[in-house]
N, C-alpha and C positions, 0 to 999 in steps of 0.2 A: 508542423502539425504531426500529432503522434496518435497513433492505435491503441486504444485500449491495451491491446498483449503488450506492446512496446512499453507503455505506461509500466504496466504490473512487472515485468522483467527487470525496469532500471531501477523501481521501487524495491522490490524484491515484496513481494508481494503478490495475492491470486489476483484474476482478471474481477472475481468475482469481485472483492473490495473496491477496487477502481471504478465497477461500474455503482455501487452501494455511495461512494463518493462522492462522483459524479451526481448522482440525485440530488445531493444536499445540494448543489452548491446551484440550483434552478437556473442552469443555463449559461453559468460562468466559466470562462473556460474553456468551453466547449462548442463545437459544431456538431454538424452533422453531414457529410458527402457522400453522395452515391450510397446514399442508405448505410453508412458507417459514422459510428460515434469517434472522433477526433479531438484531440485533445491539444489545447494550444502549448506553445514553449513558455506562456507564463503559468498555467495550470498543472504544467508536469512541474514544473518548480513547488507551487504552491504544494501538490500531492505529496511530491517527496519529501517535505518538512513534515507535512502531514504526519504520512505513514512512519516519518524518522523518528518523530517527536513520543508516539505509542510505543514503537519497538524502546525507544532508548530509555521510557518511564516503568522498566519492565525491573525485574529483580533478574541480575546476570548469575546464573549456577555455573560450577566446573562439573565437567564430566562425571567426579565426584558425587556430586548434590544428586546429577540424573539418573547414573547408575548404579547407586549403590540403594538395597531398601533399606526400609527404619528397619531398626535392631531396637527389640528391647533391653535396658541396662541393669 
């Protein structure tokens, strides 16, 4: 079982998302102990495809692309 922060750290990812996650998924996944939301070893699996799957459908820029402005031509 994993903590929320634990989740979002191996995720790379804020806590906040993980617990936004967590909602969808009505109780899958997931406990609750000693008044903390726990996340099971198949639900950090599932998360991290999750979160993998967004980052990696993203458009990759070089350094380039971020720091340099538009220039008019």
């Amino acid at each position: 079982m994993y903590k929320v922060s634990e989740v979002a750290k191996i995720a790379g990812v804020t806590q906040s998302a993980v617990y936004k996650a967590i909602k969808q998924l009505n109780g899958q996944y997931v406990s609750v102990e000693n008044g903390r939301t726990m996340v099971t070893d198949e639900g950090l699996e599932y998360l991290k495809d999750r979160f993998k799957s967004k980052v990696d459908s993203g458009q990759h820029l070089s350094l380039i692309h971020i720091s340099e402005p538009t220039r008019p031509y």
